[in-house]
N, C-alpha and C positions, 0 to 999 in steps of 0.2 A: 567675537566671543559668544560662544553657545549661549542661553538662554537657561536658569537653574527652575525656572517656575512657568506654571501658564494661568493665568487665569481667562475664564470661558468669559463671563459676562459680570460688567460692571457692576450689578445688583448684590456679586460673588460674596458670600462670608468667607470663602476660603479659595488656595489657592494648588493646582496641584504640582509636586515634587516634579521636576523632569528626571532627576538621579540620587543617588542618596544624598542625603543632605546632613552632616552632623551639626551638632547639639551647638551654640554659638552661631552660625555661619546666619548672617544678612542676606534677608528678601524682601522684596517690596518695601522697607523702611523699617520692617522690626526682626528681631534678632529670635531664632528660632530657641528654644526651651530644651528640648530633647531631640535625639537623632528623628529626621521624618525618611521612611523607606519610597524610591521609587514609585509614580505612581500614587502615594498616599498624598492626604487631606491638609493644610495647614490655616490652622488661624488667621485669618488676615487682621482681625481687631479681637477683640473681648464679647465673647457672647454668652449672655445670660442662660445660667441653667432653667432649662424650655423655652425657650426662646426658638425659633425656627433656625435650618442652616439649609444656607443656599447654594446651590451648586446649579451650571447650568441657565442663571435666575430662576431654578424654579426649585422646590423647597424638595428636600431629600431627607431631612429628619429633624430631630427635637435635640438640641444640649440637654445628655440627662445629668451632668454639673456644669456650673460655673468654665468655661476655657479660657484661657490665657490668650492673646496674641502671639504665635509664634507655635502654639501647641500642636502638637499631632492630634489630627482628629480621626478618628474611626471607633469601633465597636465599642470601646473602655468608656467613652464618653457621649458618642452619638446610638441614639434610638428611634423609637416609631412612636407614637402615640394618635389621640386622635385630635385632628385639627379639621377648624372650618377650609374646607375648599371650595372657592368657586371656578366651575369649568365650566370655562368662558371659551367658546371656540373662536380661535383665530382672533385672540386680544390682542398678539405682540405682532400679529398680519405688517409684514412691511414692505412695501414696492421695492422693485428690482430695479435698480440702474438701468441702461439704456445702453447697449451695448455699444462699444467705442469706434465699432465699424460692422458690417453687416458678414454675416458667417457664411460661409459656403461648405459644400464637400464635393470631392469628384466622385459622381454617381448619377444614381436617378431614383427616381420614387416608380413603384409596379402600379398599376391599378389596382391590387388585392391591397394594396398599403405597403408592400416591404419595401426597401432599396436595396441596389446594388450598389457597389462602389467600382469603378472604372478597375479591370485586370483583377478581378474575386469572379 
């Protein structure tokens, strides 16, 4: 079964549509309020008007009301305003697994730097 939602990052206040979605239809445990379009924003819980919304985990705008769980979120309700940021380089910095076997290509390295690949 396809998948009707995705969300990017645990931290997420919302979640996004993978297709149209109408007004009723069940995601992630709450029952959506009004149709959400392709593509668009949904409530994941109740977020307080100015309150931060997270996309990404990282903050993309302000509730300028009160949202619902389930609500479509975009323009009607999300804004900009000014908040504290701190830009912190490389906060969420996270080591790379360790590859599961050693990679190769059929080629070779130039001494200018380039490669070739074996019959190019």
């Amino acid at each position: 079964m396809r998948p009707d939602h995705i969300r990017l990052s645990p931290e997420d206040d919302v979640a996004i549509a993978l297709s149209e979605l109408p007004a009723g239809a069940s995601i992630a445990g709450i029952t959506l309020t009004m149709p959400v379009p392709r593509g668009h924003k949904i409530a994941l819980h109740p977020i307080a008007a100015g309150a931060p919304v997270r996309r990404y985990g990282q903050i993309i705008g302000q509730a300028g009301c009160d949202i619902a769980a389930g609500e479509h979120v975009h323009v009607q309700n999300l804004g900009m305003s000014r908040h504290a940021l701190d830009h912190v380089f490389d906060a969420d910095l996270r080591p790379l697994p360790a590859p599961a076997e050693a990679r190769t290509f059929q080629g070779y390295r130039r001494a200018d730097a380039r490669t070739t690949i074996w019959g190019c």
